[in-house]
LOKE-500067 format. One line per field, with one value per residue (C-alpha): residue number from 1; x, y, z. Coordinates in steps of 0.2 Angstrom, whole numbers, plus 2048, in hexadecimal, padded with zeros to 3 digits. Example, Ala and Ser with C-alpha at 12.3 -4.5 7.8 and 13.67 -1.06 7.14 Angstrom:
resi 1 2
X 83E 844
Y 7EA 7FB
Z 827 824
This chain:
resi 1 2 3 4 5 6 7 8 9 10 11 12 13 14 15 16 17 18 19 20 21 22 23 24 25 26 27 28 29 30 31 32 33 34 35 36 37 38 39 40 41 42 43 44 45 46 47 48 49 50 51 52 53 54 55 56 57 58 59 60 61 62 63 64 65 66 67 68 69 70 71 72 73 74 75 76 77 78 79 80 81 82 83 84 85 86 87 88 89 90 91 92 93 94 95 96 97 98 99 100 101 102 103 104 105 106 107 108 109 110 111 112 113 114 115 116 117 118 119 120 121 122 123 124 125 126 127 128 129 130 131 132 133 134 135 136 137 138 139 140 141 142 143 144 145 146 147 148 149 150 151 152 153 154 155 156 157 158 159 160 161 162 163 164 165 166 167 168 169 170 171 172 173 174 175 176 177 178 179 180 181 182 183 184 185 186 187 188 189 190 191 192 193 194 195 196 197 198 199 200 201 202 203 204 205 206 207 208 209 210 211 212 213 214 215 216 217 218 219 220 221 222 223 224 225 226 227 228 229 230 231 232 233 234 235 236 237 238 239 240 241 242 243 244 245 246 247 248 249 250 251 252 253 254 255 256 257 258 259 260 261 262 263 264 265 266 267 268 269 270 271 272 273 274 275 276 277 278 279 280 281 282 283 284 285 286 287 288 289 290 291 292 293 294 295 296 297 298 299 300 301 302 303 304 305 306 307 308 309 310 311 312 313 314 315 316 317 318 319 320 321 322 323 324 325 326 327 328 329 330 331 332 333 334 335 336 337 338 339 340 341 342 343 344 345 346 347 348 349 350 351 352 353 354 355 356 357 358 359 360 361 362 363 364 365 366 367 368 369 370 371 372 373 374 375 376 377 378 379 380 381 382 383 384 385 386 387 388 389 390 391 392 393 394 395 396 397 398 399 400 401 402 403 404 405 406 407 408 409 410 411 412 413 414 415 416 417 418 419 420 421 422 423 424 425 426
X DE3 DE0 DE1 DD5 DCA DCA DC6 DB9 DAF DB3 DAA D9C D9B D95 D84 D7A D77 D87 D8D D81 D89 D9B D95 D8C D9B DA6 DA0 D9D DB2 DB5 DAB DB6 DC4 DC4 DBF DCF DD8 DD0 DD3 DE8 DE9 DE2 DEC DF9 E0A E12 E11 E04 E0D E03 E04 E08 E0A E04 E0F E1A E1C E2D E35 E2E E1C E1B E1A E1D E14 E17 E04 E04 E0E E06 DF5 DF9 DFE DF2 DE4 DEE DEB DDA DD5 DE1 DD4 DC3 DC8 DCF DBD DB3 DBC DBD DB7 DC4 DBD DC5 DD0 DD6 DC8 DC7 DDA DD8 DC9 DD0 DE1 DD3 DCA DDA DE1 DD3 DD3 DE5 DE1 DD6 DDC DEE DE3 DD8 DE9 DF7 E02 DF8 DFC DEF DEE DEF DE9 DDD DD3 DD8 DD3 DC3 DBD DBF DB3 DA7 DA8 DA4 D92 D90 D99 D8D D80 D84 D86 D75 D6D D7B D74 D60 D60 D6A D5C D4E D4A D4D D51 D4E D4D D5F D5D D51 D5B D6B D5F D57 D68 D73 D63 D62 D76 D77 D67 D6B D80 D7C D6F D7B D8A D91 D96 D92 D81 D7F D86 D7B D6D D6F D70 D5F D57 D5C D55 D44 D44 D48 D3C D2F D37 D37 D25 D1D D28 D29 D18 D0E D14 D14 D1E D2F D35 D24 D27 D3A D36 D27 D33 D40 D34 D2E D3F D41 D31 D35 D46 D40 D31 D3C D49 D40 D38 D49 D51 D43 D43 D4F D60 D5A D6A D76 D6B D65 D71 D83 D8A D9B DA6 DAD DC3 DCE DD6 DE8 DEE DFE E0C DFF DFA E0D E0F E13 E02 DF8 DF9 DF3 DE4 DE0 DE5 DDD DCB DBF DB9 DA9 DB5 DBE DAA DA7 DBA DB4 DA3 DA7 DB4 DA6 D99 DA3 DA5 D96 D8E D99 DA1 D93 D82 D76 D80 D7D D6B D67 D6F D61 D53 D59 D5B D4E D44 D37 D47 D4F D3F D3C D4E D49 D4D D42 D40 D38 D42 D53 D4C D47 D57 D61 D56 D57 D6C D6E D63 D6F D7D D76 D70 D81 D86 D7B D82 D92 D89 D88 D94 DA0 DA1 D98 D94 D80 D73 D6A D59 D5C D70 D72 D6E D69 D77 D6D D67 D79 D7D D70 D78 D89 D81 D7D D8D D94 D8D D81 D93 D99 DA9 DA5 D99 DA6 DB0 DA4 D9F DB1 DB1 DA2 DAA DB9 DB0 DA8 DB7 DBF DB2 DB7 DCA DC8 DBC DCA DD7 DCC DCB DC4 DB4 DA4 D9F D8E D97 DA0 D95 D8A D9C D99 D88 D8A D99 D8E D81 D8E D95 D82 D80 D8E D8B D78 D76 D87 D7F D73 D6A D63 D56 D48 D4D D3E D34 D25 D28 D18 D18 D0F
Y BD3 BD4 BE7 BE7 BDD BE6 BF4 BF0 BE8 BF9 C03 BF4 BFA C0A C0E C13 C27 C24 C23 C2F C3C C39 C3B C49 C54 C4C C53 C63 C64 C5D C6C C75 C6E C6F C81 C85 C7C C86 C98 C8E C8E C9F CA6 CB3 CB2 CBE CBF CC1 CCB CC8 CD7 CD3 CE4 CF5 CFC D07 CF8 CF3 CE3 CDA CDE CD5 CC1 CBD CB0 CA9 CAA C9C C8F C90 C90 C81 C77 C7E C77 C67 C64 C6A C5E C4F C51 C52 C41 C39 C3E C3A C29 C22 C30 C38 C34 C37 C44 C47 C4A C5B C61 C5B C64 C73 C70 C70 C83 C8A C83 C8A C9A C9D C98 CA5 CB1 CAD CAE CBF CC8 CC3 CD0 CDB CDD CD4 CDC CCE CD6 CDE CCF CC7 CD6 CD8 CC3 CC8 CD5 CCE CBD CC7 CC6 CB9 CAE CB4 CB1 C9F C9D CA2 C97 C89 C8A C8A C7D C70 C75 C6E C81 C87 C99 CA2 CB1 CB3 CC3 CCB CC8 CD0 CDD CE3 CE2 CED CFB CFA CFB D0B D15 D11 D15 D24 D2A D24 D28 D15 D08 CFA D02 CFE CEE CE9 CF1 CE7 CD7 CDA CDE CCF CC5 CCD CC5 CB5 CB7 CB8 CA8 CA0 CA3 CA1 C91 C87 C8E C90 C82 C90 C88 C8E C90 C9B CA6 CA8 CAF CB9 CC0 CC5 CD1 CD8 CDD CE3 CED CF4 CFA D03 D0B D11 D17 D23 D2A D2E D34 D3D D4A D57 D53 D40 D3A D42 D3E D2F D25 D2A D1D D1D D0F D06 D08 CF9 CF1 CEA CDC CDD CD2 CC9 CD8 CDB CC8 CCC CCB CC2 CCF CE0 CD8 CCB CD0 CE5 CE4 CE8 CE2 CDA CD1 CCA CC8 CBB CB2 CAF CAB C9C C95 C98 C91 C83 C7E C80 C75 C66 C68 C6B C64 C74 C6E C5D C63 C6E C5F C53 C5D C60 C4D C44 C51 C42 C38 C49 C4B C39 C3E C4D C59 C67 C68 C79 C82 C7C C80 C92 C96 C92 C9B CAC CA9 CA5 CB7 CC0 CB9 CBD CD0 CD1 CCE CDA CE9 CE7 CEE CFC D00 CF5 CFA D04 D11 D14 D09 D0A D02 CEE CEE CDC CD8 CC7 CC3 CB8 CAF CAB CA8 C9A C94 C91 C88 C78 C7B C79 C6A C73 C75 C87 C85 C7D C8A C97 C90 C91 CA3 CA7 C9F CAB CB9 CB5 CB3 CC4 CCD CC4 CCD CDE CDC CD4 CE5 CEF CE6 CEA CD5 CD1 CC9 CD7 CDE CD6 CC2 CC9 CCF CC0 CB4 CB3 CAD CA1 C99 C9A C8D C83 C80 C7C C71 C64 C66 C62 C4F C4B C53 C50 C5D C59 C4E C59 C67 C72 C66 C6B C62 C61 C5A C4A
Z 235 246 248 23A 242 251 248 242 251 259 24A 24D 25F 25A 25B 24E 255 25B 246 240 24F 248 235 237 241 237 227 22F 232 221 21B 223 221 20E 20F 21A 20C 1FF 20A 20A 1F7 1F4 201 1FA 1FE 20A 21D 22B 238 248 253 265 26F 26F 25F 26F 279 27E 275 266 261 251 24B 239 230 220 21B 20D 215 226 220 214 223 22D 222 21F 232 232 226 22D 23D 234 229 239 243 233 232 244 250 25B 26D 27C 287 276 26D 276 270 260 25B 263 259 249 24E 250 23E 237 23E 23C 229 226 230 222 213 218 21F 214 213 222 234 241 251 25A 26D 266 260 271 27A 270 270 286 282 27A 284 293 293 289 297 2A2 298 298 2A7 2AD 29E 2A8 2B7 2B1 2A6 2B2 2BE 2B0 2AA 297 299 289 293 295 288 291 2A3 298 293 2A3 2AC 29F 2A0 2B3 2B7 2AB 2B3 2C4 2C3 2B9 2C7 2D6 2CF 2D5 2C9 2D7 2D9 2C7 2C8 2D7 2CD 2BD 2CA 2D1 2BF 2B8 2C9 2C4 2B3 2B9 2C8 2BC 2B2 2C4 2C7 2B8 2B3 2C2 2CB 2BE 2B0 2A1 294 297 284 280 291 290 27D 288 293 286 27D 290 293 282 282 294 291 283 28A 29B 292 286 294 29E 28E 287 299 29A 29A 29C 291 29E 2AE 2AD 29E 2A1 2AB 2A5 2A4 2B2 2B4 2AD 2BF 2BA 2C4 2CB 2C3 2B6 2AD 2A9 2A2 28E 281 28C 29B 295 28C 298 2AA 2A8 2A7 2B0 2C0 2B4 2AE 2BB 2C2 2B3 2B6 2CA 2C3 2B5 2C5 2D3 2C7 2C2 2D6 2DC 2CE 2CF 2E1 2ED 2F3 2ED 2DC 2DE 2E2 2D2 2C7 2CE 2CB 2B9 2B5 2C2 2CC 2D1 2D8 2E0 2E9 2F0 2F8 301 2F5 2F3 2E0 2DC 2E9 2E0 2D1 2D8 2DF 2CE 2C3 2D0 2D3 2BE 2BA 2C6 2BB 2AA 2B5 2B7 2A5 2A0 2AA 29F 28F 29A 2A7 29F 28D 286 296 290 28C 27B 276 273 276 27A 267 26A 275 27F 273 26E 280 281 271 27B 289 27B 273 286 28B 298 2A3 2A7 2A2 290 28E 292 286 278 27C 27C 268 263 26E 261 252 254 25A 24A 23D 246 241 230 22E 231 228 21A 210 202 20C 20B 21A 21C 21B 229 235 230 233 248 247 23A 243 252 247 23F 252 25A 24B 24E 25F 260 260 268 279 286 28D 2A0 2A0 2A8 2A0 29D 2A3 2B2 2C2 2CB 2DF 2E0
């Protein structure tokens, strides 16, 4: 009785947004959780065999799972977490390893019903959610380090844009992969300069110009490349950057599965790894950090203090478009090895989508980069693997996750309390 009544003063404690949070993600995982049961009961019997290595790679490459009873239990735990969330909230260090433990149920659940009987290449889709996380990350980062300054930078597209057209033009033309790289850094700094400017100086509203500066970017990638491409040769002069060499690093890159898709990228890669840790520092672990986290919440208070509010706020919006440059210059240089009208395919929208699922911190909003990254790189492989899902559910699957996970993540966070909000000295 008195464990009872415990209880329930501790439910009465919760505030009412409080209770409508935990309903309102709660039914989101029962949703889910059901549906993994569902995907369980249908799941044909046989095995999954998980493909760990290259199929010439020394020792074993595969790892067999019995499809239906895994993806049974799978869902059972899946839908243990969603009641228990749904029923008392699951708070705490926990809360994060828990709902962790629930995404990886219900991938591993679908992945058993959509591949019974099939072989999953396993480093490929590791591989492939690296790839495709790559300027995402970035991306993030830059929205990161705007938004806890108090600016909303929708522009983060157009930064990705400009940077991916500037790194293949000016590689191609130089022959240097770091000329591009610097050349994508400074492209995106001229986007964000003009978010800077117009923004901070001017007091345009930021979520109108950042759409503005999106369709600039657009327009002016487009009309520069069909005047290069159109000359002679233009293709092989001006838009043949290539694509920059993996770089191995020694003793990691030979740890087994996680090494030769982990630890052999590229050096963009390795760019975004020092950049999520640098980021991560320099936010939380340093006065200029200290500094842009003020002006983000209290910019009135930062400044009674000494703190010279549109200066910060000019410096993180320049530093995060040399991030999101950067992230651009992998469409290019990094993958694809040419740039093409409108490449970033809305990337940057789905990079500012990770900085709320993130919780405005650089490494949560790596993390939920790294699930889109996933969920895209899932839709290639279950392509391949030929399920009975049609095409056009699949490559519609990554953004739809992407809106289910913004959706139980929208009222459970606080954005900064300035954020996009003019600060005018007084």
């Amino acid at each position: 009785m008195v464990t009872t009544t415990t209880g329930a003063a501790a439910r009465g404690l919760e505030s009412p947004e409080k209770h409508q949070q935990r309903l309102r993600l709660g039914i989101l995982l029962l949703v889910l959780a059901v549906t993994a049961v569902a995907l369980a009961v249908f799941t044909k019997s046989g095995t999954v065999d998980f493909r760990l290595a290259a199929p010439d790679a020394a020792g074993p490459s595969d790892l067999n799972v019995p499809a239906k009873p895994a993806a049974l239990l799978l869902s059972v735990v899946a839908l243990a977490i969603a009641i228990a969330h749904l029923w008392r909230g699951l708070a705490g260090r926990w809360a994060a390893v828990l709902f962790t433990v629930f995404g990886v149920a219900f991938v591993v659940t679908f992945v058993c019903w959509a591949a019974s009987g099939k072989t999953f290449p396993l480093t490929n889709q590791i591989q492939g959610t690296l790839a495709l996380s790559t300027p995402l990350i970035l991306g993030a980062l830059a929205g990161v380090l705007c938004e806890r300054a108090g600016v909303i930078n929708i522009a983060i597209e157009g930064q990705l844009l400009a940077g991916a057209f500037a790194a293949a033009i000016l590689a191609t033309v130089s022959g240097s992969f770091v000329v591009g790289a610097l050349a994508a850094v400074v492209a995106g700094v001229f986007i964000a300069w003009l978010l800077a400017v117009f923004s901070i100086r001017y007091l345009v509203n930021q979520i109108v110009l950042g759409v503005v500066l999106v369709v600039f970017a657009t327009g002016i990638t487009g009309f520069l490349f069909d005047q290069l491409v159109n000359l002679t040769d233009g293709a092989s002069r001006f838009n043949n950057p290539g694509t920059m060499q993996p770089l191995a690093i020694p003793v990691l890159s030979s740890i087994p599965i996680i090494g030769p898709t982990v630890f052999d990228q590229t050096a963009l890669v390795y760019a975004m790894v020092v950049a999520v840790a640098v980021l991560g520092f320099v936010l939380y672990r340093t006065r200029w950090g200290l500094r842009v986290r003020a002006v983000g919440e209290h910019p009135r208070a930062a400044a009674t203090v000494g703190i010279k509010v549109l200066r910060v706020r000019y410096q993180a919006v320049l530093l995060a478009g040399a991030i999101a440059g950067l992230g651009g210059a992998y469409f290019t240089i990094g993958s694809t090895g040419g740039f093409t009208k409108e490449m970033t395919a809305g990337n940057g929208f789905i990079a500012l989508a990770a900085v709320i699922m993130g919780r405005w911190h650089p490494l949560g909003a790596t993390c939920a980069a790294l699930f889109f990254g996933f969920t895209k790189a899932l839709q290639g492989q279950l392509q391949v693997l030929a399920t009975p899902i049609p095409t056009e559910v699949l490559q519609m699957t990554p953004y739809l996750l992407t809106v289910i996970a913004v959706a139980g993540a929208v009222g459970q966070v606080r954005p900064p309390k300035a954020d996009g909000e003019p600060y005018v000295p007084g």
